[in-house]
C-alpha positions as CSV (number, residue, x, y, z in Angstrom):
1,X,-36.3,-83.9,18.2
2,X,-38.8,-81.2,18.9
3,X,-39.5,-80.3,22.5
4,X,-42.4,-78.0,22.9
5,X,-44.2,-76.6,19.7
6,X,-43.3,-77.1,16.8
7,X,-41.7,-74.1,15.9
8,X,-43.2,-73.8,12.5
9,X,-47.0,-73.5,14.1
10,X,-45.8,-70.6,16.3
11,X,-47.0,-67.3,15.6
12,X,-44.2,-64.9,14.3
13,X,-44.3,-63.0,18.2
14,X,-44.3,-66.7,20.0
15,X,-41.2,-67.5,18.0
16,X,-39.4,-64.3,18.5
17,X,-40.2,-64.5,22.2
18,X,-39.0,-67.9,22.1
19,X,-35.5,-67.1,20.6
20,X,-35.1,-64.4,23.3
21,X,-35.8,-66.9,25.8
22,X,-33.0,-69.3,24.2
23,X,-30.8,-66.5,24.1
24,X,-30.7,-65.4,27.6
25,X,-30.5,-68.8,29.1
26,X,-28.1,-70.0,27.0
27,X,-25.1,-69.2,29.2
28,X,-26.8,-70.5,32.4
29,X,-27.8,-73.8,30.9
30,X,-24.0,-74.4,29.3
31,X,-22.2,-73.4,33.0
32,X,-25.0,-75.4,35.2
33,X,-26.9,-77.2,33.6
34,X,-26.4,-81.2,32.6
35,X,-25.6,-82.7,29.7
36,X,-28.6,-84.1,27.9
37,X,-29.8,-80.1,29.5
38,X,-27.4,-78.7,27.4
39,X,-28.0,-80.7,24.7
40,X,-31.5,-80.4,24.8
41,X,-31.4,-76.7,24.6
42,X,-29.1,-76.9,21.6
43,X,-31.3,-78.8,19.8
44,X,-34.1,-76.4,20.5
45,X,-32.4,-73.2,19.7
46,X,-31.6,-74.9,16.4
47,X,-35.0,-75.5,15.5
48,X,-36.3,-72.1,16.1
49,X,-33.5,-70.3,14.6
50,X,-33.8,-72.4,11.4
51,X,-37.9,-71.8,11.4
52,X,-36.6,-67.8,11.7
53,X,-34.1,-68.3,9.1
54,X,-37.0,-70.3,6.8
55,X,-39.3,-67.4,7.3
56,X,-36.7,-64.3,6.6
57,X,-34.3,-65.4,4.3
58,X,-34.1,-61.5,3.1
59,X,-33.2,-60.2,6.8
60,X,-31.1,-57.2,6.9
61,X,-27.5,-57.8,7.1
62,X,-25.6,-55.7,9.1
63,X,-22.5,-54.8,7.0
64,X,-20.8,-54.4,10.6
65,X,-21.3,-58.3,10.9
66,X,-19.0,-58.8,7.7
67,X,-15.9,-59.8,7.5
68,X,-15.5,-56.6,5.0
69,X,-16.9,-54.3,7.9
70,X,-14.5,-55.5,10.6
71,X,-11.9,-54.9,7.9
72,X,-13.2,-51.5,7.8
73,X,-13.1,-51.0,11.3
């Protein structure tokens, strides 16, 4: 269910703005927005966030983000 572009013909700066769109509405959207809203936005997040994950599967890891690094902590 694609809503908008598809997120593998965005440029790599259109899909990054994109995910920081997602990301700051996200908590609006799940306090007030409706269902199928809600759902819809899910959906969409998914989709570019796999595209970014398709496109950098070598990202940099923060060891921080580990369970290993909270150990640390």
């Amino acid at each position: 269910m694609t809503m908008g572009i598809n997120p593998e013909d965005l440029a790599e700066d259109d899909l990054l703005r994109e995910l920081r769109h997602m990301h700051k509405t996200r908590t609006d959207t799940l306090m007030h927005g409706s269902d199928d809203a809600l759902a819809n936005h899910t959906a969409r997040t998914r989709e570019l966030e796999g595209e970014y994950l398709r496109r950098h599967p070598e990202r940099d890891i923060d060891p921080e983000r580990l369970r290993e690094g909270a150990r640390q902590r």
